[in-house]
N, C-alpha and C positions, 0 to 999 in steps of 0.2 A: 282472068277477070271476065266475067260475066260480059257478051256482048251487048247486051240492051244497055247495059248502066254506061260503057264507053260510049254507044253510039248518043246515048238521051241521059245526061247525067243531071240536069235540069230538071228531067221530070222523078227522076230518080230519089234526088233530094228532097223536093215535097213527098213526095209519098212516103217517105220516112219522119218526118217531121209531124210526127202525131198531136192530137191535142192535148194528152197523155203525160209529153212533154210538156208542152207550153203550163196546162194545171201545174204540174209538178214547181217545174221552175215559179211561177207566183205565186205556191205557197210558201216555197222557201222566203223567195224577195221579201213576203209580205212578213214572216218571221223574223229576219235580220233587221228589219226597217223596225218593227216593233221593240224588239231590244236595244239598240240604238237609240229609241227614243226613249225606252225608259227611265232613262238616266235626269229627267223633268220630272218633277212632279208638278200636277197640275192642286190648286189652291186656292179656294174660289172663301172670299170673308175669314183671311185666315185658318182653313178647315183646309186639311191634306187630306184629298178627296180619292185620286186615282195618276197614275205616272201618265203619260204623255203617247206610250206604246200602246194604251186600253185602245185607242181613235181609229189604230189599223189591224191590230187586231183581229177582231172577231170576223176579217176579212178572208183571214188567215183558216177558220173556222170552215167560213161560207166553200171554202176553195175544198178543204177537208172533206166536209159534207158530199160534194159533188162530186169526189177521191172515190169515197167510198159506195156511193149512190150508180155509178157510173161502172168499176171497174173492181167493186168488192173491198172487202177486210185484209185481204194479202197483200194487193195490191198498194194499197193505203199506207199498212204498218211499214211495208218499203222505203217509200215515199217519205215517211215519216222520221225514218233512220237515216236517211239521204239528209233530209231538213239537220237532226240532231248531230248530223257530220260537219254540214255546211257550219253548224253555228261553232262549234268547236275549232274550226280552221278561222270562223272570223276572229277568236280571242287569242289564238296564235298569230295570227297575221298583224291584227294591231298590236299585241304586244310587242313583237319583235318593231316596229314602230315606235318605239315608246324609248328604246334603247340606243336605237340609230341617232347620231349627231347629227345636227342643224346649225346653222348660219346664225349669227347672234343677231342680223338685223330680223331673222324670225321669229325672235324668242316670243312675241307676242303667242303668235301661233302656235308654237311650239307648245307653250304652257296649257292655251284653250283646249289641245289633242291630248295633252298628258291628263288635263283634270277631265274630257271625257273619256277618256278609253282607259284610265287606269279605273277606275268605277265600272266599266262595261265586263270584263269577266267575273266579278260579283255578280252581274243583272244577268248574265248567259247564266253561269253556273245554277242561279234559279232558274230562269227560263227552263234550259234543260229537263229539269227534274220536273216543273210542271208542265211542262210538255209530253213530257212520256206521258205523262199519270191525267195530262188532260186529254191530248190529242189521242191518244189511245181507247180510253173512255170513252170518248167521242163516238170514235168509230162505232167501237161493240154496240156500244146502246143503237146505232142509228139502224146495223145491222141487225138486233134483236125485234128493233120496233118495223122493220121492213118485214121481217118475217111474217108479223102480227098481220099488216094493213097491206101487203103488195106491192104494189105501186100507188096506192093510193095515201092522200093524206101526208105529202112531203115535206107541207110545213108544223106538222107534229112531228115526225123524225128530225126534221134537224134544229126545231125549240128542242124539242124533247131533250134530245145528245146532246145539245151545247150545254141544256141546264144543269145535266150532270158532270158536264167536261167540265164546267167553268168553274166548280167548286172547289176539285182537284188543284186546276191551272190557281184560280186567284189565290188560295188560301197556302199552298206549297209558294208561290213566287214573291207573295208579301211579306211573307214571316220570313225567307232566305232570302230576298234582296233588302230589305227596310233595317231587319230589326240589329237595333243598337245605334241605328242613325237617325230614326225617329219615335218616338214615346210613343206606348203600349196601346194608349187611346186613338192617336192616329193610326196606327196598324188595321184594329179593328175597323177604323171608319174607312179605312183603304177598302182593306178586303169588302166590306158590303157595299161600297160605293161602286168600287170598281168590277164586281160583279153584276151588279143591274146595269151597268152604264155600256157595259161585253152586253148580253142579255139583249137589251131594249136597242141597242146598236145592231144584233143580230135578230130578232125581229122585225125594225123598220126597215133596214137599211140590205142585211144578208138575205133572210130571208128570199125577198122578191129577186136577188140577185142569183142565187141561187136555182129559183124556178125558171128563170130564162137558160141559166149557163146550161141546168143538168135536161131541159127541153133538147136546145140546140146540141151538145153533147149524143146525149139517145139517138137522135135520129142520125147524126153522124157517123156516129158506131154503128146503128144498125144497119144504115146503108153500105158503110164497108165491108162487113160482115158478110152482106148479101152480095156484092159485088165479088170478093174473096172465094165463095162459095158457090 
């Protein structure tokens, strides 16, 4: 074993604990968290407007952006297969939950986890599929319009990419998570609700979050890089 890492294993371990990781890891978080929630729909004057998962979301996005802004399209698509792993072990894990017996003084319990999580691999199984077909999207776009503009102009690549990610994501996850559980009219009002509501979420809210993370990011990279070098 290496002597530096026995004698300073302390220092060892941060310098291995990239931010790299940390991004990876809260995109995922932010992905499981959204699917989970989408199991609500949100209903505002009896108008089924968008699920419950749209709220974190586009956070999921912003993290995305800064994926691929940061450390490229290879890098990202990884990342992104790591996320579509993670979600596929969550609908294995609860399921197998679902099967396991419980204490009858928790049948309360037991029933609120049965009626969410047997609904939850329908919401993944969408997820999934507009995932690929968003969060992939995503990326290419952000890396074709970097090509364009440089470095410059950041909050056009990532409006830009999510407005075409998010067509892919909404319109794939409403038709295979909703339909037959809710009327054809609410579909449609999903799908456009809940894409301006992603959209104007990631303009107000990603956006500026964005230009902080992928500032501090750059320069971090860059100094390691130089440091390294």
């Amino acid at each position: 074993m290496n002597k530096q890492v026995l004698e300073n294993p302390v220092k060892n371990q941060n310098n291995d604990f990239k931010p790299l990781t940390v991004v990876a890891c809260m995109l995922t978080t932010f992905y499981l968290i959204a699917n989970i929630m989408a199991v609500k729909v949100i209903s505002i004057g009896g108008i089924a407007l968008f699920d419950a998962g749209t709220v974190t979301f586009p956070f999921a996005y912003m993290l995305g952006d800064a994926l691929t802004e940061i450390w490229g399209f290879k890098t990202a698509r990884k990342v992104i297969f790591l996320t579509f792993l993670s979600n596929i072990i969550l609908v294995v894990a609860t399921s197998i939950g679902l099967i396991l017996p419980a204490p009858e003084y928790m049948a309360e319990t037991t029933a609120a986890y049965a009626c969410i999580f047997t609904y939850v691999p329908r919401i993944v199984a969408a997820s999934l599929l507009a995932f690929l077909g968003g969060e992939l999207s995503n990326a290419w776009v952000m890396v074709k319009i970097k090509e364009k503009t440089g470095r410059r102009h950041l909050w056009l690549r990532t409006i830009g990419s999510s407005a075409v990610g998010y067509i892919f994501d909404t319109v794939l996850f409403v038709i295979i998570a909703f339909a037959g559980t809710a009327p054809a009219s609410d579909l449609l009002t999903m799908i456009v609700a809940q894409y301006f509501m992603k959209l104007a979420l990631e303009a107000i809210g990603g956006t500026p979050l964005a230009y902080g993370l992928i500032y501090w990011l750059r320069k971090h990279v860059e100094t390691e890089e130089a440091n390294n070098g």
